[in-house]
N, CA, C and O atoms as a Maestro MAE file, in Angstrom:
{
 s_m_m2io_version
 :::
 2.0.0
}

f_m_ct {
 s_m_title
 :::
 protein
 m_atom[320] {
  # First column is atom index #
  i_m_mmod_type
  r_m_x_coord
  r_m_y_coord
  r_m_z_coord
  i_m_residue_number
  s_m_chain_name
  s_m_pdb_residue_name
  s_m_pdb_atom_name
  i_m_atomic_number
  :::
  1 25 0.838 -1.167 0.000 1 A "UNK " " N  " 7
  2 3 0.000 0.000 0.000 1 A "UNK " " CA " 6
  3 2 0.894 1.245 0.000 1 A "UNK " " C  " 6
  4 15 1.917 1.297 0.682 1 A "UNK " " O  " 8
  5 25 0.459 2.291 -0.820 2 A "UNK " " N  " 7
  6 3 1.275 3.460 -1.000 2 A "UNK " " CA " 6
  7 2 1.136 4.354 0.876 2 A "UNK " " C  " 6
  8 15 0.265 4.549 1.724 2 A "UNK " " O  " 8
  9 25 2.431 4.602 0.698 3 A "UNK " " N  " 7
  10 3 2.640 5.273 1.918 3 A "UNK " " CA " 6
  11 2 1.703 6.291 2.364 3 A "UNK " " C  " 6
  12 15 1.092 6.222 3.430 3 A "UNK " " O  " 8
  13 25 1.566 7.613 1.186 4 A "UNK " " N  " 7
  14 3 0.057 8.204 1.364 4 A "UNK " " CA " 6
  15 2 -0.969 7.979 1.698 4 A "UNK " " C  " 6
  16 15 -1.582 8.859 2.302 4 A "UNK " " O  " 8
  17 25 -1.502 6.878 1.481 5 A "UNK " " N  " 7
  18 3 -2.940 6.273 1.591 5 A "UNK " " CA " 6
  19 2 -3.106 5.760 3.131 5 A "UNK " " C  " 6
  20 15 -4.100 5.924 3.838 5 A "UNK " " O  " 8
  21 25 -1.911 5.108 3.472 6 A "UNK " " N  " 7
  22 3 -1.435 4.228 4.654 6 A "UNK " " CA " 6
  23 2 -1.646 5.758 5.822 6 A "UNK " " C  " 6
  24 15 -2.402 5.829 6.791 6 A "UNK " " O  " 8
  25 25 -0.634 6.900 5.257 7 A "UNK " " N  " 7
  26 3 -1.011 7.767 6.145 7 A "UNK " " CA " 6
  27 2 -2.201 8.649 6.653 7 A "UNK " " C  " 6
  28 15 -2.328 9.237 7.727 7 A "UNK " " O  " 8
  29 25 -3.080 8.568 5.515 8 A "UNK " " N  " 7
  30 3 -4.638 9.182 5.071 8 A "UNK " " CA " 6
  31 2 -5.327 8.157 5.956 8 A "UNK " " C  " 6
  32 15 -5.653 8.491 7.095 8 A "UNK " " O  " 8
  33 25 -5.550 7.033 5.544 9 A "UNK " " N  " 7
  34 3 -6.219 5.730 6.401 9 A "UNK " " CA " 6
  35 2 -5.984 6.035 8.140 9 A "UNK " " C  " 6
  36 15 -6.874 6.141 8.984 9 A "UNK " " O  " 8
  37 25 -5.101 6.093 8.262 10 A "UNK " " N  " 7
  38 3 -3.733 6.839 10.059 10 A "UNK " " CA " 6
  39 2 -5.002 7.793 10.547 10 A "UNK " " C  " 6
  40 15 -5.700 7.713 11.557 10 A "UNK " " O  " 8
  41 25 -5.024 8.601 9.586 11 A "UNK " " N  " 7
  42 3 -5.586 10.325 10.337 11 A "UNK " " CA " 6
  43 2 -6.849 9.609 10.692 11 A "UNK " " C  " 6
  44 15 -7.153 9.314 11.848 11 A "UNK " " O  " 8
  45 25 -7.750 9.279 9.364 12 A "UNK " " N  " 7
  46 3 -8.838 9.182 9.404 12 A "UNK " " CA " 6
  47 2 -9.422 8.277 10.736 12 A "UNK " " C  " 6
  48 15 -10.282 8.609 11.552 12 A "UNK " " O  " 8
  49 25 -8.620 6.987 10.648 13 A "UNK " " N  " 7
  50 3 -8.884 6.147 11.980 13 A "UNK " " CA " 6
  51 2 -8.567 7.360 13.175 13 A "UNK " " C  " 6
  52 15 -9.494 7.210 13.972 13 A "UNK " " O  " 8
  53 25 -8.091 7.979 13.448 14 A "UNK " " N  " 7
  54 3 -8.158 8.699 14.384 14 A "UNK " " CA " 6
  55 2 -9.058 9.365 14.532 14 A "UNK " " C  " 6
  56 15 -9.266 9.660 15.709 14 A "UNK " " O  " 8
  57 25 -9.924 9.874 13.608 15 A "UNK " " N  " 7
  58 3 -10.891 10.682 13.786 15 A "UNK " " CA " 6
  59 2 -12.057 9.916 13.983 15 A "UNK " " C  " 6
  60 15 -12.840 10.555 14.686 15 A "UNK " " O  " 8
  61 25 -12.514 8.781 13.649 16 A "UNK " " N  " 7
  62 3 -13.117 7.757 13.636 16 A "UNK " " CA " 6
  63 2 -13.529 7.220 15.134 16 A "UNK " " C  " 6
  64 15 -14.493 7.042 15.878 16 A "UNK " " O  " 8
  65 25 -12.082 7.088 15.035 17 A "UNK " " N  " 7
  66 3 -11.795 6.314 16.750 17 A "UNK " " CA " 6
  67 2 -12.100 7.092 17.534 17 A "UNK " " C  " 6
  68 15 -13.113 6.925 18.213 17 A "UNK " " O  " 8
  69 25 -11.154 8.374 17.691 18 A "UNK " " N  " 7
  70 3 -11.194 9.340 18.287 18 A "UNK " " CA " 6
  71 2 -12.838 9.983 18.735 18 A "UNK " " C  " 6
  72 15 -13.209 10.304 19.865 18 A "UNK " " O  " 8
  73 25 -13.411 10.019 17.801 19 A "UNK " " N  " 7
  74 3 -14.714 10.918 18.356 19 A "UNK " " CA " 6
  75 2 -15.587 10.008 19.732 19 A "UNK " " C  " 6
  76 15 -15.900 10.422 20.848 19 A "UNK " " O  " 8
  77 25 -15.761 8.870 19.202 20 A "UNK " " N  " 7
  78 3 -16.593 7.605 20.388 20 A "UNK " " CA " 6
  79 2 -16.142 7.478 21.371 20 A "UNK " " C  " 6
  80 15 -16.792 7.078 22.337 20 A "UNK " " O  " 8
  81 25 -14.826 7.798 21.421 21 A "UNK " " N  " 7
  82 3 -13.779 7.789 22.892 21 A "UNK " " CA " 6
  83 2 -13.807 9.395 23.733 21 A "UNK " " C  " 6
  84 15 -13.706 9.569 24.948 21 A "UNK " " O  " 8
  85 25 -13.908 10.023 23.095 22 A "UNK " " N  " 7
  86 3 -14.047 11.561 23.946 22 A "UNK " " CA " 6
  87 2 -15.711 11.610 24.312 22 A "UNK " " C  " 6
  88 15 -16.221 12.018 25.355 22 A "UNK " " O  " 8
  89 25 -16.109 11.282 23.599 23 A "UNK " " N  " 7
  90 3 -18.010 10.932 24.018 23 A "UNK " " CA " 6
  91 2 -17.923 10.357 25.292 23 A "UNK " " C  " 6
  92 15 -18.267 11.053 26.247 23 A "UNK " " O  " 8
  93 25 -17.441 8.969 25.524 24 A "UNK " " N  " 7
  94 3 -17.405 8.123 26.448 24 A "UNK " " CA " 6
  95 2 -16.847 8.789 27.490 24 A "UNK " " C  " 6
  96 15 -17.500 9.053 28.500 24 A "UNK " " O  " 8
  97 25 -15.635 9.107 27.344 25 A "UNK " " N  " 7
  98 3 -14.731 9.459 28.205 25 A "UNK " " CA " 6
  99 2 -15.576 11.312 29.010 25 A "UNK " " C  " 6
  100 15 -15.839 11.663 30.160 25 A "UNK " " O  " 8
  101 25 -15.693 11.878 27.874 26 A "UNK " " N  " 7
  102 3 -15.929 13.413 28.721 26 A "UNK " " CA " 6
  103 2 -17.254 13.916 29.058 26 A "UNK " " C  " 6
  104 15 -17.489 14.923 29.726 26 A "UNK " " O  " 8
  105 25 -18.324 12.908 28.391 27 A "UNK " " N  " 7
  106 3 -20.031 13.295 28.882 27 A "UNK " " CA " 6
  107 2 -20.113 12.760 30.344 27 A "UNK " " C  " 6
  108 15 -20.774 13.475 31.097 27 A "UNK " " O  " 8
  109 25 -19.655 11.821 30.796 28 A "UNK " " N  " 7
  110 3 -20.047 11.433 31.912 28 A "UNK " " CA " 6
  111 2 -19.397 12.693 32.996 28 A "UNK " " C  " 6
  112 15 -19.975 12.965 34.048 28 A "UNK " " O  " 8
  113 25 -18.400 13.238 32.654 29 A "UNK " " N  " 7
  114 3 -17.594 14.169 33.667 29 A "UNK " " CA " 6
  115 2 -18.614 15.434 34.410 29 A "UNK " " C  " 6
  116 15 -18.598 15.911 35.545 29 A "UNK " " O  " 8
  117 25 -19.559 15.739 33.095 30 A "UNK " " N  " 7
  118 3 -20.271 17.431 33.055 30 A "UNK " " CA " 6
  119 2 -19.328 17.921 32.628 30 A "UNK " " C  " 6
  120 15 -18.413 17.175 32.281 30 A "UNK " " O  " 8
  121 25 -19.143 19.778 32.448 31 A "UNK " " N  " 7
  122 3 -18.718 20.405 31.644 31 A "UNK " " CA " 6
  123 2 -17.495 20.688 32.970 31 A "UNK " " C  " 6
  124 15 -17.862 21.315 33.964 31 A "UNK " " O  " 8
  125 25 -16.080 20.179 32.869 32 A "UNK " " N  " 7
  126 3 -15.436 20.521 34.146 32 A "UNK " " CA " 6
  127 2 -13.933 20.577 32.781 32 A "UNK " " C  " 6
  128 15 -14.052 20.467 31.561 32 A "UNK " " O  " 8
  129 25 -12.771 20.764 33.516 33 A "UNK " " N  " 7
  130 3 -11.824 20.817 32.971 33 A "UNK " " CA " 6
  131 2 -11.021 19.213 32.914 33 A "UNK " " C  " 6
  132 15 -9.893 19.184 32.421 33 A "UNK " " O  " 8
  133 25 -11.366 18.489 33.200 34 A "UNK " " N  " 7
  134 3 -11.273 17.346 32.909 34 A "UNK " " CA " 6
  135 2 -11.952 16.521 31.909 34 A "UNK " " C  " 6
  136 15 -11.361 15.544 31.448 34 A "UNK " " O  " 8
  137 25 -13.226 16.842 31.502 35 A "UNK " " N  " 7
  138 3 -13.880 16.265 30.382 35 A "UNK " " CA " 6
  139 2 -13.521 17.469 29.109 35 A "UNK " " C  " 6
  140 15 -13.909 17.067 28.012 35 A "UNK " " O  " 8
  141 25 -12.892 18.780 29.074 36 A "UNK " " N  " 7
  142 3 -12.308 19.205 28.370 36 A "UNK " " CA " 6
  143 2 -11.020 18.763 27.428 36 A "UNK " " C  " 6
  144 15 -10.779 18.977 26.240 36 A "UNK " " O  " 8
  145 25 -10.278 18.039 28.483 37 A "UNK " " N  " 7
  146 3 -8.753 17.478 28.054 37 A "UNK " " CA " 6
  147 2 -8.894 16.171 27.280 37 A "UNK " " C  " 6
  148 15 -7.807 15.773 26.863 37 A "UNK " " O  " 8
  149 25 -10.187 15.204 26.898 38 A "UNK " " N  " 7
  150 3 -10.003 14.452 25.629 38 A "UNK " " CA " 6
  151 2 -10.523 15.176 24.471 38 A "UNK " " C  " 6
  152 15 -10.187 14.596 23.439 38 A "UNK " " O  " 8
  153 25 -11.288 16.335 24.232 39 A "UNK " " N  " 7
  154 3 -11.327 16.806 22.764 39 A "UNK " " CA " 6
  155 2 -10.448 17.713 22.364 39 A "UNK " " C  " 6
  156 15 -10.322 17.895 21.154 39 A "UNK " " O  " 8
  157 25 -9.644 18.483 23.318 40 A "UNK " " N  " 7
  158 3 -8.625 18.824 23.070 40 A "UNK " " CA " 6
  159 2 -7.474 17.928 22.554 40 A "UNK " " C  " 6
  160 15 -6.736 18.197 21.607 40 A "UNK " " O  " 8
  161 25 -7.436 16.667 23.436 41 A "UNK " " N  " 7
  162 3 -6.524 15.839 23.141 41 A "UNK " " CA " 6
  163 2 -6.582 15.488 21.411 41 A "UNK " " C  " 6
  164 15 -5.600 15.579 20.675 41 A "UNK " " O  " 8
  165 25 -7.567 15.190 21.095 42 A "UNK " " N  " 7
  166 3 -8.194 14.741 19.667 42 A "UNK " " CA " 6
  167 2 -7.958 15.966 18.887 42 A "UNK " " C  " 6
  168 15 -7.313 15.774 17.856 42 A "UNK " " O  " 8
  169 25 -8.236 16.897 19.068 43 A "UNK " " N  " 7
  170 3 -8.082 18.145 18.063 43 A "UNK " " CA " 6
  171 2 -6.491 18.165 18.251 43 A "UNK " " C  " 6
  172 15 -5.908 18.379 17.188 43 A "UNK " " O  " 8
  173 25 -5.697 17.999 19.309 44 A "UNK " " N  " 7
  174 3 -4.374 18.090 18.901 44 A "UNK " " CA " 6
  175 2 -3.580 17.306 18.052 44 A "UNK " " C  " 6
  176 15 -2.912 17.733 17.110 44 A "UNK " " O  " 8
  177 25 -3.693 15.944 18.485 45 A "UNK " " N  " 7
  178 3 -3.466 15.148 17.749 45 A "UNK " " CA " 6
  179 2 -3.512 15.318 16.532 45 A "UNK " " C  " 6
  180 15 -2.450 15.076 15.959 45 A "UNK " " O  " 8
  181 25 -4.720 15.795 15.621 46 A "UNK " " N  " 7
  182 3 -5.062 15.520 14.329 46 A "UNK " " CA " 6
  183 2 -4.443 16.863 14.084 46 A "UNK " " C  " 6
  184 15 -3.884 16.826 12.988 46 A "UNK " " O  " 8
  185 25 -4.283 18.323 14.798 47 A "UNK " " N  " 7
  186 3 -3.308 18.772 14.315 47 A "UNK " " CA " 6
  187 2 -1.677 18.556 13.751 47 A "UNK " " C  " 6
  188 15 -1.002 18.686 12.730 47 A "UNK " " O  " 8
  189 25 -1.564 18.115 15.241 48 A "UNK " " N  " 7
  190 3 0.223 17.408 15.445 48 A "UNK " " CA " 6
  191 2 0.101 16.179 14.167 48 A "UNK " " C  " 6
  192 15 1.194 15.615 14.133 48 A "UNK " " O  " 8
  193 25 -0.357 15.889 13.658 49 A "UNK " " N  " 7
  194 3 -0.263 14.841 12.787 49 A "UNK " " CA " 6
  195 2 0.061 15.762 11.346 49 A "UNK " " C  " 6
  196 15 1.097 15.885 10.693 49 A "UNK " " O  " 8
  197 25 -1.596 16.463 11.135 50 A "UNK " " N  " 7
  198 3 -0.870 17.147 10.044 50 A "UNK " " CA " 6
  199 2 0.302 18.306 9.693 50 A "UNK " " C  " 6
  200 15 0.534 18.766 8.575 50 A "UNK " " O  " 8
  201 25 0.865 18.592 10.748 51 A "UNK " " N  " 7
  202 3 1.948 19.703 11.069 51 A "UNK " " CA " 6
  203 2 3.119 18.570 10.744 51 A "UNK " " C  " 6
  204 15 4.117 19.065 10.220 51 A "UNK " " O  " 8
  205 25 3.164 17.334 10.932 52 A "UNK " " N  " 7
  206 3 4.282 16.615 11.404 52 A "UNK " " CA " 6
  207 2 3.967 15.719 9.754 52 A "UNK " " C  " 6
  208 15 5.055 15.418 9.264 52 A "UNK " " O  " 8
  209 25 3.068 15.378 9.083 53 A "UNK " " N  " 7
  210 3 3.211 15.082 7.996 53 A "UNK " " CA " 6
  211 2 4.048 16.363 6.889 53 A "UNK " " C  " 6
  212 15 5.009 16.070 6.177 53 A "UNK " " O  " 8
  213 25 3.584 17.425 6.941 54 A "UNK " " N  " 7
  214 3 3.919 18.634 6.186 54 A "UNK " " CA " 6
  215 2 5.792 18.411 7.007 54 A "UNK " " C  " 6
  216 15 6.855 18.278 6.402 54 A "UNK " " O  " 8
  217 25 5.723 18.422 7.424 55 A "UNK " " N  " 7
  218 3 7.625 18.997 7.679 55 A "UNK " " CA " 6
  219 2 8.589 17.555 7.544 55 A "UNK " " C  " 6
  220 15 9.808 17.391 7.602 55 A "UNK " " O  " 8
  221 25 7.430 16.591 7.333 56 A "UNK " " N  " 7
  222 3 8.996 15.402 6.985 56 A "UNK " " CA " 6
  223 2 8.221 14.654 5.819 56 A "UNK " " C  " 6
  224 15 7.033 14.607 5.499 56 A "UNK " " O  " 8
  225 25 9.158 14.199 5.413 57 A "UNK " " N  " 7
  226 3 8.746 13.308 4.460 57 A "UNK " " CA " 6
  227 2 7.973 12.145 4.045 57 A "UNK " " C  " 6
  228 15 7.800 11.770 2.886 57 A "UNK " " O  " 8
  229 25 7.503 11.586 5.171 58 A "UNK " " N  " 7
  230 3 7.000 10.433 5.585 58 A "UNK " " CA " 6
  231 2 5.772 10.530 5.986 58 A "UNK " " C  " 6
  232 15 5.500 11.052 7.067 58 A "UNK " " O  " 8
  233 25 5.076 10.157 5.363 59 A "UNK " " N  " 7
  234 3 3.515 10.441 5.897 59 A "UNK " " CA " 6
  235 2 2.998 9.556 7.189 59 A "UNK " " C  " 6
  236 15 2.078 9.957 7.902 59 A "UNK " " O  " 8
  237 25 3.668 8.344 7.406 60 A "UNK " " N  " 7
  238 3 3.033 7.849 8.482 60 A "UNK " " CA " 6
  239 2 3.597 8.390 9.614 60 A "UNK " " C  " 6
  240 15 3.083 8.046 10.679 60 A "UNK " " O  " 8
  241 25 4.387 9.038 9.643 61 A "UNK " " N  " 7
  242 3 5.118 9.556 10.627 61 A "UNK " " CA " 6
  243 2 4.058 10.482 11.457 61 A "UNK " " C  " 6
  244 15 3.944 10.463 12.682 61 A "UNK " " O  " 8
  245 25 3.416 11.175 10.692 62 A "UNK " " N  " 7
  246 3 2.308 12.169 11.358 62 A "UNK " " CA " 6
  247 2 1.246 11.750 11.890 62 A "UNK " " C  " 6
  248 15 0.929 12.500 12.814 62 A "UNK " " O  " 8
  249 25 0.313 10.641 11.708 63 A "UNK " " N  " 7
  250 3 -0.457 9.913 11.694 63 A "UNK " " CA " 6
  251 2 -0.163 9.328 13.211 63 A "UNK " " C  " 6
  252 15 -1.013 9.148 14.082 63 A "UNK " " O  " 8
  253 25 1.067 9.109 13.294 64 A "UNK " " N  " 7
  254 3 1.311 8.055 14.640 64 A "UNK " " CA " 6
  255 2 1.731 9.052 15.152 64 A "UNK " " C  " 6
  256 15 1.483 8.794 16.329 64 A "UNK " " O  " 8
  257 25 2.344 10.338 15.156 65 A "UNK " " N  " 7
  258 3 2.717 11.154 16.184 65 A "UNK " " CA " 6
  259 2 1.102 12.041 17.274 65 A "UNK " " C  " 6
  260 15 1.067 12.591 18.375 65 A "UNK " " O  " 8
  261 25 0.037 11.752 16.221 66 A "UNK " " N  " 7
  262 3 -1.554 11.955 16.639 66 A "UNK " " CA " 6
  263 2 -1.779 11.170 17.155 66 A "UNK " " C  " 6
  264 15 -2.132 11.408 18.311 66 A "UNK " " O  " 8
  265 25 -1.752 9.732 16.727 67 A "UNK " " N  " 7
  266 3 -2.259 8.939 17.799 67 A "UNK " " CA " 6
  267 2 -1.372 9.320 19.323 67 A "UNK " " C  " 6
  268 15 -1.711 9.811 20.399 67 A "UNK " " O  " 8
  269 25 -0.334 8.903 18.861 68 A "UNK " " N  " 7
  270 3 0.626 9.358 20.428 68 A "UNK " " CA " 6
  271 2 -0.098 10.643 21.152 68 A "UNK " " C  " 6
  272 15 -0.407 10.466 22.330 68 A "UNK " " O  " 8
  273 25 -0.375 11.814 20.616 69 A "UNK " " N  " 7
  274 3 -0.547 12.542 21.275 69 A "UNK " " CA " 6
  275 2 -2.236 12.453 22.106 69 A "UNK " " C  " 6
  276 15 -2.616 12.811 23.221 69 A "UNK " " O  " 8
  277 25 -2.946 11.790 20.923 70 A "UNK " " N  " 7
  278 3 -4.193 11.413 21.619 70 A "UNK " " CA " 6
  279 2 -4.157 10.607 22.857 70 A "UNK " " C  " 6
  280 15 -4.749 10.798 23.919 70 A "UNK " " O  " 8
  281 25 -3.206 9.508 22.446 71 A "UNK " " N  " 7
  282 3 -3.133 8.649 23.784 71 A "UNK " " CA " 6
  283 2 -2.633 9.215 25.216 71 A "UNK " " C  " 6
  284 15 -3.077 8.861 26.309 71 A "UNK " " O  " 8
  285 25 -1.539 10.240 24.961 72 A "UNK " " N  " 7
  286 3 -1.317 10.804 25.811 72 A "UNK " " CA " 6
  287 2 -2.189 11.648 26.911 72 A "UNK " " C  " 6
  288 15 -2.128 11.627 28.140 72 A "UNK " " O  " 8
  289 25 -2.903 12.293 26.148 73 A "UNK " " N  " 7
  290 3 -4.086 13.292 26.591 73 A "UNK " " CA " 6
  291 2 -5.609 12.370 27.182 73 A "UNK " " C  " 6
  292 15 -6.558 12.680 27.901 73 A "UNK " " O  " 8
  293 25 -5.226 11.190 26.474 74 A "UNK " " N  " 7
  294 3 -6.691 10.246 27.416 74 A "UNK " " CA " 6
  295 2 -6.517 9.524 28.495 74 A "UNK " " C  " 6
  296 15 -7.395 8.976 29.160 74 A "UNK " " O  " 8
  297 25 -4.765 9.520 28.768 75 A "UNK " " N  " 7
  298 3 -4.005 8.846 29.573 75 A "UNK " " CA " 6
  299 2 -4.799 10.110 30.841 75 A "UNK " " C  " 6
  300 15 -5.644 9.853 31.699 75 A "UNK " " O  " 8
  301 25 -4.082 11.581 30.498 76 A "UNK " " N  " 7
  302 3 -4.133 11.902 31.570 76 A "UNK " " CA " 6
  303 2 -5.519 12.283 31.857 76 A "UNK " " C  " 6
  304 15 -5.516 12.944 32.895 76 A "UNK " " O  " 8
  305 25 -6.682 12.153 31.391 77 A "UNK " " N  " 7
  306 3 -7.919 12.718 31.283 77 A "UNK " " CA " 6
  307 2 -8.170 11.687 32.023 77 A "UNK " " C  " 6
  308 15 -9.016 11.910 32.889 77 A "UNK " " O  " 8
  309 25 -7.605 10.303 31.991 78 A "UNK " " N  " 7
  310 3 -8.596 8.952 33.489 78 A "UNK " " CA " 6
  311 2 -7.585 9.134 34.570 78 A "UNK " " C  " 6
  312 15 -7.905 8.790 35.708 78 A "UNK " " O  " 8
  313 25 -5.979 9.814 34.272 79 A "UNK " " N  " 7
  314 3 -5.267 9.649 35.610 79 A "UNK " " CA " 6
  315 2 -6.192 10.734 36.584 79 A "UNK " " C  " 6
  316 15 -6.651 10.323 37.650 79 A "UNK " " O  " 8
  317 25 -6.447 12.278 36.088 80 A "UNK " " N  " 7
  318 3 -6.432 13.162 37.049 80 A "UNK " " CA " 6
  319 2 -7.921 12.796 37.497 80 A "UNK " " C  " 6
  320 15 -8.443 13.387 38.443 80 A "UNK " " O  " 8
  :::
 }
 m_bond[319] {
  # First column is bond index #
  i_m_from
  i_m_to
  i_m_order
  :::
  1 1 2 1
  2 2 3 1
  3 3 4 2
  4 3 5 1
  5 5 6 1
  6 6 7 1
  7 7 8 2
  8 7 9 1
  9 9 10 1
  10 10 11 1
  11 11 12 2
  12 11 13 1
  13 13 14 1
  14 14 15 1
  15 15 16 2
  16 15 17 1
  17 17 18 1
  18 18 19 1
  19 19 20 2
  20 19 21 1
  21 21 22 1
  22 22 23 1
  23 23 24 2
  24 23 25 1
  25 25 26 1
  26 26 27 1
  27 27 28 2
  28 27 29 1
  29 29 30 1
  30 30 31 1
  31 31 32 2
  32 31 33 1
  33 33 34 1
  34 34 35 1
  35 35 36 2
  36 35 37 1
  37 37 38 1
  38 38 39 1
  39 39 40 2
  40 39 41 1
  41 41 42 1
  42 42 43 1
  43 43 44 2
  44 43 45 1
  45 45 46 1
  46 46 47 1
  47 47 48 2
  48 47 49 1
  49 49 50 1
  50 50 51 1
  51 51 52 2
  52 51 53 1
  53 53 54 1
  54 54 55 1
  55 55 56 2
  56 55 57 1
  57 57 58 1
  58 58 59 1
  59 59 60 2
  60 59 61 1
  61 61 62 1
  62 62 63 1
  63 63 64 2
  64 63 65 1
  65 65 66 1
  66 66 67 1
  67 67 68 2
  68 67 69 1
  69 69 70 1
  70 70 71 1
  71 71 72 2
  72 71 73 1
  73 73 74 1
  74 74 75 1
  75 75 76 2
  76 75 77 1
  77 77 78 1
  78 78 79 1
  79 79 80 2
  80 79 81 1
  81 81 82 1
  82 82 83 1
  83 83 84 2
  84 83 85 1
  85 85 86 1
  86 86 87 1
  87 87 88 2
  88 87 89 1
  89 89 90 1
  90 90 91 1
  91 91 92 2
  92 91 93 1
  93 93 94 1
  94 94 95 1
  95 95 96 2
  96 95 97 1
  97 97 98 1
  98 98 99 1
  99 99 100 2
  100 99 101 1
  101 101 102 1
  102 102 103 1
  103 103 104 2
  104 103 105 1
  105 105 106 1
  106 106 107 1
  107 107 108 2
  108 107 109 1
  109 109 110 1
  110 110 111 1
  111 111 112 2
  112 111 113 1
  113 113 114 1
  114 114 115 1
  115 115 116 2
  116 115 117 1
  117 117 118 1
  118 118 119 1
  119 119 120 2
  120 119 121 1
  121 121 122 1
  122 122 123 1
  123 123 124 2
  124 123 125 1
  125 125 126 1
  126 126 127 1
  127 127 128 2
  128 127 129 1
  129 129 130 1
  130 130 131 1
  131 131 132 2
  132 131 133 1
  133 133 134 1
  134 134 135 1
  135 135 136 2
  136 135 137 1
  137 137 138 1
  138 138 139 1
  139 139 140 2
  140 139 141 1
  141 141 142 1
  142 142 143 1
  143 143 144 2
  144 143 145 1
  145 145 146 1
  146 146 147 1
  147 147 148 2
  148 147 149 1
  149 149 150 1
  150 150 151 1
  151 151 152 2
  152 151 153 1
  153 153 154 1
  154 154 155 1
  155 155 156 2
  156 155 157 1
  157 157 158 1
  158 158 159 1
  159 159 160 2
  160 159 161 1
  161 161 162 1
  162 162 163 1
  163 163 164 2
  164 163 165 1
  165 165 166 1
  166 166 167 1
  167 167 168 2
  168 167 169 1
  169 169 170 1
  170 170 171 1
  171 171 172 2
  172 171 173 1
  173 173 174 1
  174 174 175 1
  175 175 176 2
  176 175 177 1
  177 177 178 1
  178 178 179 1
  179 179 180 2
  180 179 181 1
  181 181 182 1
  182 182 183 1
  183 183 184 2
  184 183 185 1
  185 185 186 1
  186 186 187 1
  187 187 188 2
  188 187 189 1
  189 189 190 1
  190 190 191 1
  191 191 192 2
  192 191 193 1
  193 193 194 1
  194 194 195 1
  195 195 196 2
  196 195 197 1
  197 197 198 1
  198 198 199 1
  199 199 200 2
  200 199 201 1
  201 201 202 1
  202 202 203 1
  203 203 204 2
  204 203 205 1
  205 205 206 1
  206 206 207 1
  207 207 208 2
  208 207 209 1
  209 209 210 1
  210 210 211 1
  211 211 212 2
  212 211 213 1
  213 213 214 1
  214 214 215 1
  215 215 216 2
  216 215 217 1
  217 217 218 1
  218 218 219 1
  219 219 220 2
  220 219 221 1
  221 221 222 1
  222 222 223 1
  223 223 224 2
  224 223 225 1
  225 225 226 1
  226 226 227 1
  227 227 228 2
  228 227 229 1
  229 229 230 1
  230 230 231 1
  231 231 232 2
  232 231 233 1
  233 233 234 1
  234 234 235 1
  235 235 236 2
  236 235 237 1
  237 237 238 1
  238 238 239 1
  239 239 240 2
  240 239 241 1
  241 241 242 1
  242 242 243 1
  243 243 244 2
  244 243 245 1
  245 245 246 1
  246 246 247 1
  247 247 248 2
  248 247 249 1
  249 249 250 1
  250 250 251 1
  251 251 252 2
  252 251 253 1
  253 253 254 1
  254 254 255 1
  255 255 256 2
  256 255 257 1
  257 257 258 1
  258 258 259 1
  259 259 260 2
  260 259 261 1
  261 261 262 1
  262 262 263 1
  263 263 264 2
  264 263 265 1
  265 265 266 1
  266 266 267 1
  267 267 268 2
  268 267 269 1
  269 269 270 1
  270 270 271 1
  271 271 272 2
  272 271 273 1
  273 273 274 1
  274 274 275 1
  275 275 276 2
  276 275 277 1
  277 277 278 1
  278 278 279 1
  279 279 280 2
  280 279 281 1
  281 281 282 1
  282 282 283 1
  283 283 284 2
  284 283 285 1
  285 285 286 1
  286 286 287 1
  287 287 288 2
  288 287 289 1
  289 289 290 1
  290 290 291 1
  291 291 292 2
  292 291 293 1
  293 293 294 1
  294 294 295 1
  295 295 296 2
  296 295 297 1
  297 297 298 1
  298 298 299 1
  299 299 300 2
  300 299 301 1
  301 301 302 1
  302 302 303 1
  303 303 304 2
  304 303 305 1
  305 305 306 1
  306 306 307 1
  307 307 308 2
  308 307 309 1
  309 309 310 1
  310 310 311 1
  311 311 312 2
  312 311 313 1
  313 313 314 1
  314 314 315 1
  315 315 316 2
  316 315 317 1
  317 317 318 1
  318 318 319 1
  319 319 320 2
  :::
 }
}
């Protein structure tokens, strides 16, 4: 599979994934600063992905630097 597509397929599963998991995760909270930090997390991600596709060459590279950052941000959204 062409690397492009592989990285397009990347984002998209994130956005995919991403939306059902900030539902889950931040409706139950109410509107507090903790159910804030997974759609942020998700909007960063899919930024940091496409910022990080545009400056290297490698398209999957961006794709997984979103997921990372999503995971990061849902990590801390069940720690705090």
């Amino acid at each position: 599979m062409r690397k492009n597509l592989t990285g397009a397929l990347l984002q998209l599963a994130l956005l995919v994934i991403g939306i059902p998991v900030v539902y889950l995760v931040a409706v139950p909270f109410g509107l507090t600063a903790k159910s804030l930090l997974p759609p942020l997390g998700l909007l960063a991600g899919l930024i940091v992905g496409g910022v990080m596709v545009k400056k290297t060459d490698q398209p999957v590279s961006g794709p997984l630097t979103g997921w990372l950052v999503f995971g990061v941000v849902m990590a801390l959204a069940l720690v705090l």
